[in-house]
C-alpha positions as CSV (number, residue, x, y, z in Angstrom):
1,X,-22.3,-12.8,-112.6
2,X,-22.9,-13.5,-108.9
3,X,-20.4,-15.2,-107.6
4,X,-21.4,-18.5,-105.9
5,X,-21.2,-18.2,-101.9
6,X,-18.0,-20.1,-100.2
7,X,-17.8,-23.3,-98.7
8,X,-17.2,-21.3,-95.5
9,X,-20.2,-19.0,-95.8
10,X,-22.6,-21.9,-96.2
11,X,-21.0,-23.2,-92.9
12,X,-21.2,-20.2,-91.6
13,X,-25.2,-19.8,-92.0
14,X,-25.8,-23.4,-90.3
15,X,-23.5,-22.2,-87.5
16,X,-26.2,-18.9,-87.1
17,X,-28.7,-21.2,-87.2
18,X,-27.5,-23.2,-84.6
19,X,-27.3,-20.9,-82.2
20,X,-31.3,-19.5,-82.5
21,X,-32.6,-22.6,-81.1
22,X,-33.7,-23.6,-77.8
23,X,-33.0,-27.0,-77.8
24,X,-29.8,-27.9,-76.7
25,X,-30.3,-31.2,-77.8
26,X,-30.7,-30.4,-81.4
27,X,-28.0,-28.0,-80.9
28,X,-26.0,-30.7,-80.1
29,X,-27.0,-33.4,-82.6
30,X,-26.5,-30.1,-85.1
31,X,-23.2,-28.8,-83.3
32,X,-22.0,-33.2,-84.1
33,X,-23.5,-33.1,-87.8
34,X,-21.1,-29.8,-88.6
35,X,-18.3,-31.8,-87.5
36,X,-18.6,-34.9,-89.7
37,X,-16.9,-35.2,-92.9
38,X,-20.3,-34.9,-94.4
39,X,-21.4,-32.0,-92.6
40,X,-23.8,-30.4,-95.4
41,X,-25.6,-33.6,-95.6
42,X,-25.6,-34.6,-92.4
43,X,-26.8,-31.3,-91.4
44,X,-29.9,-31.9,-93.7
45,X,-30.5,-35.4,-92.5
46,X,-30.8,-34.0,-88.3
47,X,-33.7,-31.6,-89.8
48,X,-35.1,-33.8,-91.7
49,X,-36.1,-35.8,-88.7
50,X,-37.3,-32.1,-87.1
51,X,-40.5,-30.8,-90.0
52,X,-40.6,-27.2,-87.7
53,X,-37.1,-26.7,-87.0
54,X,-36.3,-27.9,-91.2
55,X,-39.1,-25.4,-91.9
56,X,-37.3,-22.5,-89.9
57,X,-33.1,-23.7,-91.4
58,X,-35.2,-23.2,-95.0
59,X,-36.3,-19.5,-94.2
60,X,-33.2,-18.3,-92.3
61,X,-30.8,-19.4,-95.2
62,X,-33.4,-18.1,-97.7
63,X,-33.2,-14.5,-96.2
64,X,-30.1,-15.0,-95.7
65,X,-29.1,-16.0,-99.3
66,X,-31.5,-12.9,-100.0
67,X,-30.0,-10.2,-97.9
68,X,-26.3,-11.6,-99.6
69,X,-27.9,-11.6,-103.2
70,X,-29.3,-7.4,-102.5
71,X,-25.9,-6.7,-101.4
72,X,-24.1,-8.0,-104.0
73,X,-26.8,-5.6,-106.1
């Protein structure tokens, strides 16, 4: 059984994320949404507002979640 990634390495992805983009303005709005008590969800709710940038966060965690998943293999 895989074991389900932490709480910590889910933060840890956005944080990656974070810092491959340009904007520093959606950095920051990003960089604020970590921060918040909801910061999964609030993460999700900056990108939704950004198609493209939502569109890259999707494949970066997905290869991501890959490259952990053929590891753990």
């Amino acid at each position: 059984m895989i074991t389900p990634l932490s709480v910590s390495g889910r933060y840890q992805i956005m944080m990656d994320f974070v810092e491959t983009l340009g904007s520093e303005s959606l950095q920051d709005e990003l960089n604020e949404a970590l921060i918040e008590k909801r910061a999964f969800l609030e993460f999700e709710e900056v990108l939704k507002r950004c198609p493209t940038r939502n569109q890259q966060w999707r494949k970066l965690c997905n290869d991501k979640m890959n490259a952990i998943a053929r590891t753990w293999m």
